[in-house]
C-alpha positions as CSV (number, residue, x, y, z in Angstrom):
1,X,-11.0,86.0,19.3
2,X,-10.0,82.5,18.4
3,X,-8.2,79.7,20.9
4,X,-4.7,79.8,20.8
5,X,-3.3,76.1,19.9
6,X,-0.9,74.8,21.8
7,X,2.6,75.0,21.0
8,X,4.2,72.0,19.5
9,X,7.5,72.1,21.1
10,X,8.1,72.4,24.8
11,X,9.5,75.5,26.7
12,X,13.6,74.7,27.7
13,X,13.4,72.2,29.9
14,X,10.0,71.2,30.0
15,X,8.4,67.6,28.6
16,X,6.3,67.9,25.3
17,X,2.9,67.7,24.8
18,X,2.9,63.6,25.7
19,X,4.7,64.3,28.9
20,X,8.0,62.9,27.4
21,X,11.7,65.3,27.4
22,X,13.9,64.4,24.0
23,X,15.6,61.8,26.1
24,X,12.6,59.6,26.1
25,X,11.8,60.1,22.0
26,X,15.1,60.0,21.0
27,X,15.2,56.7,18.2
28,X,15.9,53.6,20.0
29,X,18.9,52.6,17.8
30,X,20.9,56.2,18.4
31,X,20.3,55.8,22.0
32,X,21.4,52.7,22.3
33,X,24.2,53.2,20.2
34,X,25.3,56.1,22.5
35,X,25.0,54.4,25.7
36,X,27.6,51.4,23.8
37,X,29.6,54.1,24.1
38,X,29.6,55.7,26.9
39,X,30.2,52.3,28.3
40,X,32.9,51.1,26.3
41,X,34.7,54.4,27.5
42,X,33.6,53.7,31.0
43,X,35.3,50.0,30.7
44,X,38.8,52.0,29.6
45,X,38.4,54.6,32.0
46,X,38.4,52.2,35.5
47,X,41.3,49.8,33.5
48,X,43.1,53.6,33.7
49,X,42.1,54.2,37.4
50,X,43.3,51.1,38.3
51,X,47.0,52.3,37.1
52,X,46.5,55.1,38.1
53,X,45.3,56.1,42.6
54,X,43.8,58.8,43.4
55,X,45.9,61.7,44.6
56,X,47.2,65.2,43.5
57,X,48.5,66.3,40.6
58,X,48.8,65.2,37.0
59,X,49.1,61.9,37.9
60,X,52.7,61.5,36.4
61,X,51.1,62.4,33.3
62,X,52.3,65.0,30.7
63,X,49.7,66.6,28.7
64,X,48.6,64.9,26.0
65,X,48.6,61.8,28.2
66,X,46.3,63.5,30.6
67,X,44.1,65.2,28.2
68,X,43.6,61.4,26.7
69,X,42.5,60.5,29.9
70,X,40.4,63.4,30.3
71,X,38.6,62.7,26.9
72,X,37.9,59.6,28.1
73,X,36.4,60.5,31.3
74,X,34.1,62.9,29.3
75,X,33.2,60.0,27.1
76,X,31.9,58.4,29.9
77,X,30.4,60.3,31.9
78,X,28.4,63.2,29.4
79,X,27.8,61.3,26.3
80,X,24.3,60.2,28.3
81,X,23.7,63.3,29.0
82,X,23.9,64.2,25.2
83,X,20.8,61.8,24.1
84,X,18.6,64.7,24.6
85,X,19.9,66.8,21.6
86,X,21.3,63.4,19.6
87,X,17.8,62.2,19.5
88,X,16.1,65.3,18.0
89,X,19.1,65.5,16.0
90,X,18.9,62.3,14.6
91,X,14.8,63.2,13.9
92,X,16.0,66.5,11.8
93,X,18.2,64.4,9.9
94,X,15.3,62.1,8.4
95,X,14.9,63.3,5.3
96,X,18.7,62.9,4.6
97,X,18.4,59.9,2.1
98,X,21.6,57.9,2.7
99,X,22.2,56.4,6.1
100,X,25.8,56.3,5.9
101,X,25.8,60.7,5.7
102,X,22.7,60.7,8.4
103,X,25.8,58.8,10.7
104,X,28.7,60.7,9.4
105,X,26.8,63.9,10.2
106,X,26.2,62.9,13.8
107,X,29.7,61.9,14.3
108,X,30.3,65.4,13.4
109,X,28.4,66.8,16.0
110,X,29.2,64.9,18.8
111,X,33.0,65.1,17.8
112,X,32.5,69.0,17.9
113,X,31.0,68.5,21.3
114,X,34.0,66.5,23.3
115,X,36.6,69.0,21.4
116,X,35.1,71.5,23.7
117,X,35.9,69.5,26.4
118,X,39.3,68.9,25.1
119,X,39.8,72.4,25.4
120,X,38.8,72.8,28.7
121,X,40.6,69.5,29.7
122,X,43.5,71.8,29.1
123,X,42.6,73.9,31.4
124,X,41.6,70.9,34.0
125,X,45.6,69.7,33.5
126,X,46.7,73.2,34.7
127,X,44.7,73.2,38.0
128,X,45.8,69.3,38.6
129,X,48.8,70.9,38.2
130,X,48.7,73.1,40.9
131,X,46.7,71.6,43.5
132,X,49.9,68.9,43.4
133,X,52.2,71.3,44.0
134,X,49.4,73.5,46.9
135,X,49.7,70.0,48.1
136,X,53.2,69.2,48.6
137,X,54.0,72.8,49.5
138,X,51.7,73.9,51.7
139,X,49.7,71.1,52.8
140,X,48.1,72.7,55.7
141,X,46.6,75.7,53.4
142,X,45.6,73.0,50.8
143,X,42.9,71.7,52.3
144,X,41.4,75.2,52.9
145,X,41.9,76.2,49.5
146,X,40.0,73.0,48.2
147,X,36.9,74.5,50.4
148,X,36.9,77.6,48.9
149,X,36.9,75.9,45.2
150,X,34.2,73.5,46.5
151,X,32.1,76.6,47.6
152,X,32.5,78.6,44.3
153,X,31.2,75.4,42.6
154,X,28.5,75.0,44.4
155,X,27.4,79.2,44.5
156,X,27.3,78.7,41.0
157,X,25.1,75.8,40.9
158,X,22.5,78.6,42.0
159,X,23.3,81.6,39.9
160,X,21.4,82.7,36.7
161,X,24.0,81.9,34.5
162,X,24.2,78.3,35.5
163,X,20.2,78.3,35.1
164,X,20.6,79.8,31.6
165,X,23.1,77.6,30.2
166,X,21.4,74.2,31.9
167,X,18.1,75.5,30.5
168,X,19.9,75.6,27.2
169,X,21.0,71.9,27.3
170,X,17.5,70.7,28.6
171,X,16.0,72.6,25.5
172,X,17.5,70.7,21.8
173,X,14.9,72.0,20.0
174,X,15.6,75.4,20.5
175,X,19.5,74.8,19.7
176,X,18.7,73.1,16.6
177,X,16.3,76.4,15.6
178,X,19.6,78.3,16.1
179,X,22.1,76.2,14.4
180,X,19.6,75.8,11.6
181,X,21.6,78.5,9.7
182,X,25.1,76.4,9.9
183,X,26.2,75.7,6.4
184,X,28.6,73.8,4.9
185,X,30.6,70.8,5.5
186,X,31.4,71.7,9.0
187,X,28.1,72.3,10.4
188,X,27.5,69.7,12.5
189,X,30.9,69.9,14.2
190,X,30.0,73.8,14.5
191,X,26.6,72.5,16.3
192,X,28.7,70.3,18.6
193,X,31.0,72.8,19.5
194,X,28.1,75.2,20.0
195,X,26.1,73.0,22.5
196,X,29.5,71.9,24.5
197,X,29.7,75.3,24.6
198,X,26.8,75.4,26.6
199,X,27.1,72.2,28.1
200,X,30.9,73.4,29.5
201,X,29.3,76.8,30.9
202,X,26.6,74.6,32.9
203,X,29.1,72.2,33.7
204,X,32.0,73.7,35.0
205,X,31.5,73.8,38.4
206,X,31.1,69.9,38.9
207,X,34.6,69.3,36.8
208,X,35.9,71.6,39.6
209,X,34.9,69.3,41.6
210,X,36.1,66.6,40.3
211,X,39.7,67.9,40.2
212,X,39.8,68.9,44.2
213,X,38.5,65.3,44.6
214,X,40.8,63.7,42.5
215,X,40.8,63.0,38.8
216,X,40.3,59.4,38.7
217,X,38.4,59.0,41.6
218,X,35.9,56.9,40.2
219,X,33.3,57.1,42.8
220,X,32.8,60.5,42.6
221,X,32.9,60.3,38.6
222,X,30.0,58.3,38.6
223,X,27.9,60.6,41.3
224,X,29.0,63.3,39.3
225,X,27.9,61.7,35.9
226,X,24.7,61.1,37.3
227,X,24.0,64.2,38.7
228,X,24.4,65.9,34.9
229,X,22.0,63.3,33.6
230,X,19.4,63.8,36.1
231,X,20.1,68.0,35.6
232,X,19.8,67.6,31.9
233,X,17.0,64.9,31.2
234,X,15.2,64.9,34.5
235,X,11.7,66.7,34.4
236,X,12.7,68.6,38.0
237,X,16.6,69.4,37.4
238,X,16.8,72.7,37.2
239,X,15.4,72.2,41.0
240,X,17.6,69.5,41.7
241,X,20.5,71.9,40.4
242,X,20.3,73.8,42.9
243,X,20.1,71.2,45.8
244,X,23.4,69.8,44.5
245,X,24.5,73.1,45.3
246,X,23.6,73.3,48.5
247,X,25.4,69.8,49.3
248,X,28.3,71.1,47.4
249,X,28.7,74.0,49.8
250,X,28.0,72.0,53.0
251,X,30.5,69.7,51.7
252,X,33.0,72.4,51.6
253,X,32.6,73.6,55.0
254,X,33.7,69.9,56.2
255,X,36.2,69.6,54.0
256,X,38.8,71.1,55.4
257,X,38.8,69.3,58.7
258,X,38.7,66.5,57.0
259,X,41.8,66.8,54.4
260,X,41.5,63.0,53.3
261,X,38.0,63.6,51.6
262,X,39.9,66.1,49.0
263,X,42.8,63.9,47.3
264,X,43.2,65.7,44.7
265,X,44.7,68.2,47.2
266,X,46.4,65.8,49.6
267,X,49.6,63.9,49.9
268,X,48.6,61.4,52.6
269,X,50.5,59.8,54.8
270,X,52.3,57.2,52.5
271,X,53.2,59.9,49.9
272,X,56.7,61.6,50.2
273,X,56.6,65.3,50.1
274,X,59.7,65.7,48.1
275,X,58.9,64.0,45.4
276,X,57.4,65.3,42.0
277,X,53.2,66.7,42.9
278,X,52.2,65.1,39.5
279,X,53.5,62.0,40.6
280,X,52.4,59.3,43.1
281,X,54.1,56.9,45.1
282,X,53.8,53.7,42.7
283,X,54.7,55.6,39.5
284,X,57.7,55.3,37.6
285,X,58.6,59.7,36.9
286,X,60.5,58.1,33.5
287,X,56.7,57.7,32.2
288,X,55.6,61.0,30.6
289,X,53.2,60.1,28.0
């Protein structure tokens, strides 16, 4: 019986033949077109944090206001962690002839890909939402409740269907053998919307965290942010998945003793109970973008 050859892709989330994951091969020019970016969004998103501290709520925001923000955020922090399918995207689209339709066509997808995100910023405002008012209400339970949140995040950091969908977003090549079908003028977006898919079901959990943490607290956007990256493009991250969420779930079981580490579910001590839980002190409540 004759060898088998190798195969020329690698398994989800496994490097290629060469040792190298789609992050390292993706065409120098896309990536570094995508990290411009992410960084211009980062630049908007800390001149926002500055305007706006960290604390409960919607931040005085209505919600197109916040889902702006939000859009932003996810700007920043997963358009790295798209370079793995941009750049075997980017390689499919080769033998398109005209550069200004290969461009058009990848502005598609990755427009496809933060609309999911807009839809689940939606969904982000709505728990702001509420932890402000769990916060001025019952700020004793608050903190408690924040634990338990932290704890679902991190259990699902270790279940099956987090491993499936994270295998899914550290495996392009399979996506683009499934999208390979899409036709018409709206394929692209309907591949973007079909890996944020993906990308939201791995990614939940984190953006839970975020919230309980507080929106537009930088710091933990950029620990955050890096912990998708390495997840996504790092040759051991489905491992590393899971040690996040162990830390996640230790974190929680400190949490509530220590109600200032969750501000997205805490007043504080300079922050009037009475007033309005999507506002904070320095805000004027006439602003509702």
């Amino acid at each position: 019986m004759p060898a088998r050859t190798p195969s020329r892709h690698p398994s989800p989330g496994q490097p290629d033949a060469a040792g190298r994951t789609a992050l390292a091969v993706m065409p120098l020019p896309g990536l570094l077109v995508l990290l411009a970016c992410a960084l211009v969004a980062w630049y908007f998103t800390i001149l926002a944090a500055a305007r706006m501290p960290v604390g409960p709520g919607t931040m005085g925001l209505g919600l197109f206001g916040y889902l702006v923000g939000w859009e932003l955020m996810m700007s920043a922090m997963m358009l790295p962690a798209l370079a793995p399918l941009l750049g075997v995207y980017l390689r499919s689209l080769r033998s398109v002839p005209n550069g200004w339709i290969r461009t058009a066509r990848t502005v598609a997808l990755v427009a496809g890909y933060l609309a999911v995100w807009a839809l689940f910023g939606i969904l982000a405002y709505g728990a702001a939402a509420l932890g402000g008012t769990l916060a001025a209400r019952a700020p004793a339970a608050a903190p408690w409740v924040g634990a338990v949140l932290l704890a679902a995040a991190g259990a699902y950091q270790l279940t099956p269907l987090k491993n499936f969908c994270l295998r899914h977003c550290r495996s392009p090549v399979t996506l683009l053998l499934h999208v390979s079908g899409y036709k018409g003028p709206l394929r692209d977006v309907r591949t973007g919307i079909y890996h944020g898919a993906y990308c939201t079901g791995c990614c939940w959990g984190l953006m839970l965290v975020l919230i309980v943490v507080g929106t537009m607290n930088l710091a933990w956007m950029a620990v955050i942010a890096a912990v998708v990256l390495l997840e996504k493009t790092w040759r051991h991250g489905v491992a590393f998945s899971r040690v996040v969420g162990v830390c996640v779930i230790v974190f929680a079981l400190v949490a509530p003793f220590f109600p200032e580490l969750l501000p997205g579910l805490h007043l504080g001590p300079v922050m009037d109970p009475d007033m309005d839980p999507g506002m904070t002190p320095d805000m004027d409540p006439g602003i509702d973008m």
